[in-house]
C-alpha positions as CSV (number, residue, x, y, z in Angstrom):
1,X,18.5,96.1,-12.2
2,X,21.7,93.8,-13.5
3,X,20.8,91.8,-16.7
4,X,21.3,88.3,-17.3
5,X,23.5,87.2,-19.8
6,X,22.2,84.9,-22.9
7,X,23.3,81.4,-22.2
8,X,23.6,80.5,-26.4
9,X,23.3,77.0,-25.4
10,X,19.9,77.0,-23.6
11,X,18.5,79.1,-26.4
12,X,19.5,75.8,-29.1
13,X,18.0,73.6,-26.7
14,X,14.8,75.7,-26.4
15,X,14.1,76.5,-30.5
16,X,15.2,72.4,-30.7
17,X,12.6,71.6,-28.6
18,X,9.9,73.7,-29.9
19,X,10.8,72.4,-33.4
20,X,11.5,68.9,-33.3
21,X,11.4,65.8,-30.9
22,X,14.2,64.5,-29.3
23,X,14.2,60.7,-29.9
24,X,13.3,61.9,-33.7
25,X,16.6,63.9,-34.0
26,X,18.5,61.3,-32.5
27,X,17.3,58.6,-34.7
28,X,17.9,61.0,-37.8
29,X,21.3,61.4,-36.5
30,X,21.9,57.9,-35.9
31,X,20.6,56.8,-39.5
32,X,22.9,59.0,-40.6
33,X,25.7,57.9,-39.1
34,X,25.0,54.1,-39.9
35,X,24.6,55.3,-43.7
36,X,28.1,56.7,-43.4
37,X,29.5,54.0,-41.8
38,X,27.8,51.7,-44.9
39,X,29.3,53.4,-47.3
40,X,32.7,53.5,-45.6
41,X,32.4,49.6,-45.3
42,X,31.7,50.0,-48.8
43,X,34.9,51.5,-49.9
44,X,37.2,49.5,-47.3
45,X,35.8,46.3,-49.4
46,X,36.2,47.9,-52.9
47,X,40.1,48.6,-51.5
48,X,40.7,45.2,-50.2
49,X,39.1,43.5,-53.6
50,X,40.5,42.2,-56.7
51,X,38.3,44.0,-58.6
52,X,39.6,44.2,-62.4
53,X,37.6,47.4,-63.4
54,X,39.0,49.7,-66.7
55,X,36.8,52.6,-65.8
56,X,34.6,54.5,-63.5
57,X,31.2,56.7,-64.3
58,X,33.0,59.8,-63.2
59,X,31.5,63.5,-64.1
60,X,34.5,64.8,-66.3
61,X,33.5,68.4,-65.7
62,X,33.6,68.0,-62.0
63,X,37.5,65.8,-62.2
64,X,40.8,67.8,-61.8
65,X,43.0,67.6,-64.7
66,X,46.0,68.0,-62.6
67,X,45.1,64.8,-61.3
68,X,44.5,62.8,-64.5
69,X,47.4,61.3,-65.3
70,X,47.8,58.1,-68.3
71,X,49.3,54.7,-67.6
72,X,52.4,55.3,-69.7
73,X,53.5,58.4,-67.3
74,X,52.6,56.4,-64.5
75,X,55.0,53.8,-65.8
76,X,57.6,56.1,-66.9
77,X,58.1,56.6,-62.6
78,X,57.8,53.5,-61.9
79,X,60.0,52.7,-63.9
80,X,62.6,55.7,-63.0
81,X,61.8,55.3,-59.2
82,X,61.6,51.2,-59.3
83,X,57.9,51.6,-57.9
84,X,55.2,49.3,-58.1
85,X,51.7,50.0,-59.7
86,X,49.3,47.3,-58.5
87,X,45.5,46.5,-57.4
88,X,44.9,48.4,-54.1
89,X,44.2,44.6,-52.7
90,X,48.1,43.7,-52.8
91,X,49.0,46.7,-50.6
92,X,49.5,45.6,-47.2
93,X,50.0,49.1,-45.2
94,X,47.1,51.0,-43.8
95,X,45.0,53.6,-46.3
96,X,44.2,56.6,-44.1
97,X,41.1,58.3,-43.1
98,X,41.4,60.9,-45.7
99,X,41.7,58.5,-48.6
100,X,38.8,57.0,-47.7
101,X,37.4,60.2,-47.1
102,X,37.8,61.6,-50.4
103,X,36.9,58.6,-52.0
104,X,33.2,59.5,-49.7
105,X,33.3,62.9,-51.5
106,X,34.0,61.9,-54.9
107,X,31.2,58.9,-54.9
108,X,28.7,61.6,-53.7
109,X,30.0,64.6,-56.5
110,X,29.6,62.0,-59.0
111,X,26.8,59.8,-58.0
112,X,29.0,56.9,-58.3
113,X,30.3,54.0,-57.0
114,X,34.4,53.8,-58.0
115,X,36.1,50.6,-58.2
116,X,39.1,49.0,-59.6
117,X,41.4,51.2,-57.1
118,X,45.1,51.1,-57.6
119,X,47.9,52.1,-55.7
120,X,51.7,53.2,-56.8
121,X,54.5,52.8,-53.9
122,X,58.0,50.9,-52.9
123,X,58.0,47.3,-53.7
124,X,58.2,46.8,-50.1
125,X,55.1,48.3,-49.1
126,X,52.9,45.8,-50.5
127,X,54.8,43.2,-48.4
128,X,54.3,44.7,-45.1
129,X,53.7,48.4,-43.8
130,X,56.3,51.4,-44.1
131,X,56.2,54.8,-44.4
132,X,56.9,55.8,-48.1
133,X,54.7,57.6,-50.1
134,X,52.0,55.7,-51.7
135,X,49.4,57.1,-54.3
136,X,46.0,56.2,-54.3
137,X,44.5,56.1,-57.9
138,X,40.8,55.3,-59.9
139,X,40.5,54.3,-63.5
140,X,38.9,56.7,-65.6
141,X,39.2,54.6,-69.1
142,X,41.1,54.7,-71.9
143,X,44.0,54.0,-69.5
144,X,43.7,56.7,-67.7
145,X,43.9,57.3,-63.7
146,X,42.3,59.9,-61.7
147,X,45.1,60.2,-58.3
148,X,43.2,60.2,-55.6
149,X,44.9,60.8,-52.4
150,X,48.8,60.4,-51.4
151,X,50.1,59.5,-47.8
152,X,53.1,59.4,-46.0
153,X,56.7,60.7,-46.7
154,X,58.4,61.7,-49.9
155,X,60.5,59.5,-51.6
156,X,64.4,59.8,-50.5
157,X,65.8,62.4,-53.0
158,X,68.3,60.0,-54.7
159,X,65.9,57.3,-54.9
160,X,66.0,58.0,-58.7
161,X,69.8,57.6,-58.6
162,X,69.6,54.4,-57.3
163,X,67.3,52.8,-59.3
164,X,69.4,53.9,-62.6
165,X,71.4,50.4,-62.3
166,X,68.3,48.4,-61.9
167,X,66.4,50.0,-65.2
168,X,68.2,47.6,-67.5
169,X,71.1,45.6,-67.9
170,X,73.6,48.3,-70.2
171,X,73.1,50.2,-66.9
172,X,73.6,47.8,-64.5
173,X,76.9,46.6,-66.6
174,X,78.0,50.2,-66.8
175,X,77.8,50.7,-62.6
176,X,79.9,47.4,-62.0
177,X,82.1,48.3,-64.9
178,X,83.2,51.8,-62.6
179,X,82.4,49.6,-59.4
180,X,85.4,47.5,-60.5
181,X,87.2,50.5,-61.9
182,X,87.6,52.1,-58.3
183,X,88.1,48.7,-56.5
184,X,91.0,48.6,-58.8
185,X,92.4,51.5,-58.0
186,X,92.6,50.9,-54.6
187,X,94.6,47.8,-54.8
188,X,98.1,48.7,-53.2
189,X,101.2,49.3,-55.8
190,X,103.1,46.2,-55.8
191,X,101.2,44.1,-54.3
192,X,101.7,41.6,-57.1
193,X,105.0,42.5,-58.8
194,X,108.1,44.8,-57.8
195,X,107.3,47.1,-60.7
196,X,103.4,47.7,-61.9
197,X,102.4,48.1,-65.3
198,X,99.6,49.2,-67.3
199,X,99.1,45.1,-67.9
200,X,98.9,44.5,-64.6
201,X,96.2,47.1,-63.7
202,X,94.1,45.8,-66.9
203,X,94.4,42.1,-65.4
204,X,93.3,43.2,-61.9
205,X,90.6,45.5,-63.1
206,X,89.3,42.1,-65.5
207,X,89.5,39.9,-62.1
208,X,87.4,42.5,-60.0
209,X,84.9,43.2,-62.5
210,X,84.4,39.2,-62.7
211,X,84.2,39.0,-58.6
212,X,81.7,41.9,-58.6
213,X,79.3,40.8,-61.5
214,X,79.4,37.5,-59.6
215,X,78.1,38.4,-56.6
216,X,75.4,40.9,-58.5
217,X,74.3,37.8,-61.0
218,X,74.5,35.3,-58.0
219,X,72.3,38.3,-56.0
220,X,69.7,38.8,-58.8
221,X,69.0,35.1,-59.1
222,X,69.4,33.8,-55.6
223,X,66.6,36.6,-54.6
224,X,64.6,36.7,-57.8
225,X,65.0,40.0,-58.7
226,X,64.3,41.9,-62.0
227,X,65.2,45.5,-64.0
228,X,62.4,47.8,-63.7
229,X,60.1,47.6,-66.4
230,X,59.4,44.0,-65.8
231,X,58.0,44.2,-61.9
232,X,56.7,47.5,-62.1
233,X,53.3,45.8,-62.4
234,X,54.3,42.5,-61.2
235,X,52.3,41.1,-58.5
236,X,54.6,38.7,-57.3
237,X,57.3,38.8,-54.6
238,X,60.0,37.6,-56.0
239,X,60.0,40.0,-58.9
């Protein structure tokens, strides 16, 4: 006599229908799934709102402190990374599943609903979509942010280095100062006079430090751009 195998699948279907009705299980799992959507709706409207909130009824035993950080370190790299640290409603890319995901989990641990959401990233991303690395964050209170989720690709490692001449104006002097210094030193011997002379360089190095702060002054007007710690919260574009 050859046994038959156990089809798994036929026994789930038999101890489902001996303990519940069909149409009832599929109406649970339906409601379920049109409470989860809710609530996702929920959060997608508390992202793309212009809500003002300072703080969120979060369960401080159940928060990470690695992920509590306060609004002066958050400034301190946006500042050092020219980043911007705005309402979640100004950022124009697209917030993943996860985030919103996470968000799910952490209104359900905490028997909450979060607002207020902000988000740090490139100036450019809350113009139009790209893939740096934004940060999703809550308020907690007492200026204080709770990070959330993070996305995308990690800033490019001299980002920092770049930003330098853009934190205020002794650096951004300082950069066209050697700017001018090395443009000077590439001028030809000679090109002026038979013989050159110490004079000479100083006058040449004077006449391409005044051509290159132009076209940096004439840059930083004619596109409205600012040093670092004034647009790190700015909501405006031409900051």
């Amino acid at each position: 006599m050859i046994l038959k195998g156990t089809n798994i699948e036929h026994k789930l279907q038999n101890i489902r229908e001996r303990k519940g009705n069909r149409e009832q299980i599929l109406a649970e799992v339906q409601q379920i799934l049109e409470e989860d959507s809710l609530k996702e709706s929920k959060i997608c409207n508390q992202l793309s709102s212009k809500s003002n909130a300072r703080a969120n009824d979060f369960n401080f035993d159940l928060l990470e402190t690695d992920n509590i950080f306060h609004i002066d370190q958050i400034k301190d790299i946006c500042i050092d990374y020219r980043l911007r640290f705005l309402n979640s409603s100004y950022f124009k890319g697209k917030i993943p599943q996860e985030a919103i995901s996470k968000i799910k989990h952490l209104e359900a641990a905490h028997n909450t609903e979060i607002k207020g959401f902000k988000i740090m990233a490139p100036s450019k991303l809350f113009k139009l979509e790209d893939k740096d690395d934004p940060l999703l964050f809550a308020p907690i209170g007492n200026d204080y942010y709770y990070l959330i989720h993070k996305w995308g690709n990690d800033l490019h490692p001299l980002r920092k280095l770049f930003a330098w001449p853009f934190k205020n104006i002794v650096n951004l002097s300082l950069v066209v100062l050697l700017i001018s210094y090395f443009v000077t030193l590439m001028v030809p011997e000679g090109l002026f006079s038979k013989k050159s002379t110490t004079a000479e360089f100083w006058i040449i190095y004077f006449f391409m430090f005044k051509c290159i702060a132009s076209v940096v002054i004439f840059y930083g007007f004619a596109l409205g751009k600012n040093f670092n710690p004034a647009i790190w919260k700015s909501k405006y574009f031409n900051a």
